[in-house]
C-alpha positions in Angstrom: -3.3 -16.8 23.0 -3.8 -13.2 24.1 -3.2 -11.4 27.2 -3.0 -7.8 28.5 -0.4 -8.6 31.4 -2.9 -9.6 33.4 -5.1 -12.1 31.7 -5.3 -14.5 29.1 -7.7 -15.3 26.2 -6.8 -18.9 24.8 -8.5 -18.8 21.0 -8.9 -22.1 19.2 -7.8 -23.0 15.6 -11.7 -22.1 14.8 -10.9 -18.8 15.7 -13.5 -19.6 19.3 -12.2 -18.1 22.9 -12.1 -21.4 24.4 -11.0 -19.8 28.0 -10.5 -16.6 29.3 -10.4 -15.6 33.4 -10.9 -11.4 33.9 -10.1 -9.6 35.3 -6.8 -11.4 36.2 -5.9 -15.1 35.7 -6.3 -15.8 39.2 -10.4 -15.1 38.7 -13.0 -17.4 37.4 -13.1 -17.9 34.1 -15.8 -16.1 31.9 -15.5 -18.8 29.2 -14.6 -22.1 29.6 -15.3 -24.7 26.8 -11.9 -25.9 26.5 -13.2 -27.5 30.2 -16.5 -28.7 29.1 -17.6 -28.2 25.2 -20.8 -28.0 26.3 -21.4 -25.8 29.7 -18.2 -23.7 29.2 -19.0 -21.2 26.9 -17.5 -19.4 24.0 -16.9 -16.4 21.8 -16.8 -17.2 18.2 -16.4 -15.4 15.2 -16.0 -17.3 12.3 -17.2 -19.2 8.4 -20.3 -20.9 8.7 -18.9 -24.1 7.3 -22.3 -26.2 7.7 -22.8 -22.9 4.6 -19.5 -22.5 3.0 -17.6 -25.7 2.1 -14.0 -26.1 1.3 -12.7 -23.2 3.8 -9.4 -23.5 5.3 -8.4 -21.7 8.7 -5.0 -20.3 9.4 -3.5 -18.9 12.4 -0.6 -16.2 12.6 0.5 -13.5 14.7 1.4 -9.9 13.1 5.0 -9.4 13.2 6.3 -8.0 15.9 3.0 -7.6 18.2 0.7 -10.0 19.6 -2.3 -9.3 17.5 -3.7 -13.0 16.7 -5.0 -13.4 13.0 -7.6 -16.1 12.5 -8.1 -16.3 8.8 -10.8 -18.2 7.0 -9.8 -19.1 3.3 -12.7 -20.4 1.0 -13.2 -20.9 -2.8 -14.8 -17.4 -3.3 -12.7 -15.3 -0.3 -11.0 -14.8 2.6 -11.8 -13.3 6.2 -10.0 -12.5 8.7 -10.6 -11.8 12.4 -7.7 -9.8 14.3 -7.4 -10.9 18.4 -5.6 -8.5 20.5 -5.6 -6.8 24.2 -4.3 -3.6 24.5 -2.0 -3.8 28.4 -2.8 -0.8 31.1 -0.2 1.0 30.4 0.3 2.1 34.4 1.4 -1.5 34.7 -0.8 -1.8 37.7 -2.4 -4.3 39.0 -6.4 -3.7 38.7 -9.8 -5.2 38.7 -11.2 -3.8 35.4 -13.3 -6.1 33.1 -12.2 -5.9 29.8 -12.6 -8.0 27.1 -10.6 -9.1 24.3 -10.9 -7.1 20.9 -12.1 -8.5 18.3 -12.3 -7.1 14.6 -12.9 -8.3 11.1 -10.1 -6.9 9.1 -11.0 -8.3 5.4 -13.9 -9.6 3.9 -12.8 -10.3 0.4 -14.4 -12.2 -2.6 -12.9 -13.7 -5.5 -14.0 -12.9 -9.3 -15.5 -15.5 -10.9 -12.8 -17.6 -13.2 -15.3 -17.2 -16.0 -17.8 -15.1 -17.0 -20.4 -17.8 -16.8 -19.0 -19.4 -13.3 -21.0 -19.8 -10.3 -24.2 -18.3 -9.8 -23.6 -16.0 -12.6 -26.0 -16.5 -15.7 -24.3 -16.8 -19.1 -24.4 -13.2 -21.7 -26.3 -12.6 -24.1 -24.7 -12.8 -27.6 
């Protein structure tokens, strides 16, 4: 979950924004799938697992804040995709529309284990 104070974005163990109501959580929701999976809607950012196999998700907020970290651990790297909403800081009550921030933080790959692993041609004596 994220929220600036005066709204919420729920995001899913896929790292998806299953709901979120702006510009206050008394006001229809803008997504919904966590309703209905298929009429709701959703934001996603995430592995293409039907592409990558093997990946592992892990959630965690940063210590201290409540920047969400959806990270997305495969054989050959890791991403990660930071969640946050940055509060008005009047504290006032207002009817702005803004959405959640989203940002890839790390897009890393692993080395292969040896120099003829995956997709890498064997050398040349």
């Amino acid at each position: 979950m994220v929220g600036d104070l005066q709204t919420v974005a729920l995001v899913s163990e896929t790292g998806a924004i299953d709901w979120w109501c702006a510009p206050r959580f008394d006001s229809p929701s803008l997504f919904a799938s966590l309703l209905d999976g298929e009429r709701g809607g959703h934001c996603r950012l995430s592995v293409d697992s039907g592409r990558v196999a093997g990946v592992t998700v892990r959630q965690l907020y940063l210590s201290d804040t409540a920047v969400l970290v959806t990270r997305f651990m495969a054989p050959d790297g890791v991403g990660e995709v930071a969640d946050f909403m940055e509060p008005d800081p009047s504290g006032a009550a207002s009817g702005r529309r803004r959405r959640p921030s989203r940002c890839a933080l790390t897009a890393t790959t692993s080395p292969p284990t040896s120099p003829s692993g995956p997709g890498r041609r064997p050398s040349s004596p």
